[in-house]
PATOR-387861 format. One record per atom (N, C-alpha, C): chain; atom name; x, y, z. Coordinates in steps of 0.001 Angstrom, whole numbers, plus 500000, padded with zeros to 6 digits. Example, Ala and Ser with C-alpha at 12.3 -4.5 7.8 and 13.67 -1.06 7.14 Angstrom:
# residues 2
A,N,513190,494310,507800
A,CA,512300,495500,507800
A,C,513200,496700,507800
A,N,512850,497750,507080
A,CA,513670,498940,507140
A,C,512900,500030,507870
# end
This chain:
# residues 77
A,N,905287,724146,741633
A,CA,904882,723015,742426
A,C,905446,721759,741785
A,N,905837,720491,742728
A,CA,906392,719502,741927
A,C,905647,718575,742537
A,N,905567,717479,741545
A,CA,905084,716073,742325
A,C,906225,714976,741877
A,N,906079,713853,742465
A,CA,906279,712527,741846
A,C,905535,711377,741494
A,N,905033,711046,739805
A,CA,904403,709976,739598
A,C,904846,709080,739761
A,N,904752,707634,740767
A,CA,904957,706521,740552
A,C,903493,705654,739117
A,N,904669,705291,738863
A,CA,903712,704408,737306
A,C,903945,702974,736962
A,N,902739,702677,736995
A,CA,902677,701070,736399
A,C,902663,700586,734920
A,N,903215,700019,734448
A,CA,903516,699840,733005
A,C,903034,698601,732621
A,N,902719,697996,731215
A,CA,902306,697184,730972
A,C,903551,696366,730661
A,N,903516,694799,730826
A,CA,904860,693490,730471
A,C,905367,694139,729348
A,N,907099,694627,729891
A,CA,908178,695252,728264
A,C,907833,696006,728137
A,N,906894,697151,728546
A,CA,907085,698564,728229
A,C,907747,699282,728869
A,N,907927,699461,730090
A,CA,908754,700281,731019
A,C,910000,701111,730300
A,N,910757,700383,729656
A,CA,911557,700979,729223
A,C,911345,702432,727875
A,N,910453,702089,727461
A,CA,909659,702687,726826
A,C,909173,703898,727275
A,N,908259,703310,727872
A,CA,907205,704705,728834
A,C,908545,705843,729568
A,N,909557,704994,730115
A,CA,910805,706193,730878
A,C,911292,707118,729989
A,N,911990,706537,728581
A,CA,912121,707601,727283
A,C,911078,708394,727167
A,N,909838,708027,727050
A,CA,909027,708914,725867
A,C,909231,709943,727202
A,N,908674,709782,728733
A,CA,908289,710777,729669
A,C,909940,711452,729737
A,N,910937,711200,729390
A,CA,912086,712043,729531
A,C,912507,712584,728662
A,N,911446,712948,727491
A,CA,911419,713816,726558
A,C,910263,714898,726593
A,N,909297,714798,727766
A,CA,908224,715354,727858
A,C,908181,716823,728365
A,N,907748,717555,727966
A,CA,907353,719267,728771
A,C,906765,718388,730176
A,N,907426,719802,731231
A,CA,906827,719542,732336
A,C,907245,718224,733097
A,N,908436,717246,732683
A,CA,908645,716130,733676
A,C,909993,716853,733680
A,N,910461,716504,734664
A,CA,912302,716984,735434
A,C,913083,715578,735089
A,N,912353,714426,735211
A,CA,913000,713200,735650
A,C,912443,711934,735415
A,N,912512,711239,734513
A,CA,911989,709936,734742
A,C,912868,708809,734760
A,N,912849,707788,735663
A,CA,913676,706254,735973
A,C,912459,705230,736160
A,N,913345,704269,735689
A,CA,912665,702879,735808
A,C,913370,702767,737593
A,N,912322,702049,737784
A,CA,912789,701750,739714
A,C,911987,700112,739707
A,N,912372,699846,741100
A,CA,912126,698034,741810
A,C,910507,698463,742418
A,N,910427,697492,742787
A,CA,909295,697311,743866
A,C,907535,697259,742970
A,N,906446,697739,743629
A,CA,905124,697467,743021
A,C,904954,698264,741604
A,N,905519,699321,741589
A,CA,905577,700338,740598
A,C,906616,700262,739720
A,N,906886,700194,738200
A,CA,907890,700084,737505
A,C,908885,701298,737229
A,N,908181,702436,737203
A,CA,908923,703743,736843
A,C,908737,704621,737802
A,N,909049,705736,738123
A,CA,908983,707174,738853
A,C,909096,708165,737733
A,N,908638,709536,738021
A,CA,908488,710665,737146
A,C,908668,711860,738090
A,N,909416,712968,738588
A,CA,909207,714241,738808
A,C,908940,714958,737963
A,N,907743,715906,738472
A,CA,907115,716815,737111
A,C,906716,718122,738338
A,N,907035,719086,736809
A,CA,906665,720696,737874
A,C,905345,721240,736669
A,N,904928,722007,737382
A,CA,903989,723189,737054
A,C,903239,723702,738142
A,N,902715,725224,737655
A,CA,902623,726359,738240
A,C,901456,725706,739634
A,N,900396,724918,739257
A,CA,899483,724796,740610
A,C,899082,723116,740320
A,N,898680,722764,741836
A,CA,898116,721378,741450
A,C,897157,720899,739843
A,N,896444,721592,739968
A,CA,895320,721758,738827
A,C,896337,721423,737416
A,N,897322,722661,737264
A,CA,898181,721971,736279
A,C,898813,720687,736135
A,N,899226,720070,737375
A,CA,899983,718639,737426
A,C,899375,717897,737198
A,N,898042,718157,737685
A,CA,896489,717304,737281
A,C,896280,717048,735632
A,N,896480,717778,735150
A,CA,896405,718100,733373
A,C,897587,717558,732877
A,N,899135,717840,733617
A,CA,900100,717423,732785
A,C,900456,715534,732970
A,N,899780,715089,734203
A,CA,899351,714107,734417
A,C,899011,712837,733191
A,N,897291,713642,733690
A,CA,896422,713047,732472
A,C,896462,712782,730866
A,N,897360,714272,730818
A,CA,897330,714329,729261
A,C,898817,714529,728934
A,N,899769,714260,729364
A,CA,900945,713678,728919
A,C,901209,712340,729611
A,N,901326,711910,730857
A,CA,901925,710587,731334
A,C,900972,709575,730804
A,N,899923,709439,731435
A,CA,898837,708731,730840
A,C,898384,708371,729413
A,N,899425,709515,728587
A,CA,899129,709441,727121
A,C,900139,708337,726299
A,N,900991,708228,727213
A,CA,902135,707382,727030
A,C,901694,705913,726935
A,N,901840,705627,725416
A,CA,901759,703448,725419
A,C,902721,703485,726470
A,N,902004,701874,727027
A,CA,902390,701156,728141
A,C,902003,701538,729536
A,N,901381,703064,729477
A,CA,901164,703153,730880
A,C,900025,702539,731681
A,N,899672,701865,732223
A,CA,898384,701556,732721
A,C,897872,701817,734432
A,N,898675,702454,734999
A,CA,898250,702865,736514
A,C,899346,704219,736685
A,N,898726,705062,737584
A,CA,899602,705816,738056
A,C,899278,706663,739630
A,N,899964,707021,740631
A,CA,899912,707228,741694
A,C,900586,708684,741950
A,N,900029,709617,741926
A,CA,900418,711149,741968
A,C,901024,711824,743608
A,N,902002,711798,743863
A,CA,902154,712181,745329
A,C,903060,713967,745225
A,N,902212,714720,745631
A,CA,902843,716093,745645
A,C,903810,716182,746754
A,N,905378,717006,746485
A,CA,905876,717418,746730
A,C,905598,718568,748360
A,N,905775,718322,749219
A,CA,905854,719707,750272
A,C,906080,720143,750333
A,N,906565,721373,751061
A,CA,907705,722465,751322
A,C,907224,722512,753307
A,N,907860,721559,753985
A,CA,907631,721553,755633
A,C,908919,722788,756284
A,N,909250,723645,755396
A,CA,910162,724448,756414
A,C,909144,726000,756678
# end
């Protein structure tokens, strides 16, 4: 299962928070991006419940992070 975290960072961390999460188990992808949210993250594991955990206790564990917005992945075919 995959999701994408959009994440809010605290002033000058962003750049930060994108390294540490693109060294992380369980993320595919992290970029700094424009708009309300400073970064994006794709992350896989086996069931929601896990993304829930790899979430909490890796993204969230990250200085600088201070918001984050979890949107799962579909499969509409």
């Amino acid at each position: 299962m995959k999701a994408y975290v959009l994440i809010q960072t605290a002033a000058g961390k962003t750049a930060s928070v994108v390294e540490a999460l693109r060294g992380a188990k369980g993320v595919q992808f992290a970029d700094a991006i424009t708009g309300p949210y400073d970064a994006i993250a794709a992350v896989e594991a086996a069931d929601p419940n896990a993304i829930g955990k790899l979430v909490t206790e890796t993204v969230h564990a990250v200085d600088g992070v201070t918001r984050t917005l979890t949107c799962f992945a579909l499969e509409l075919s």
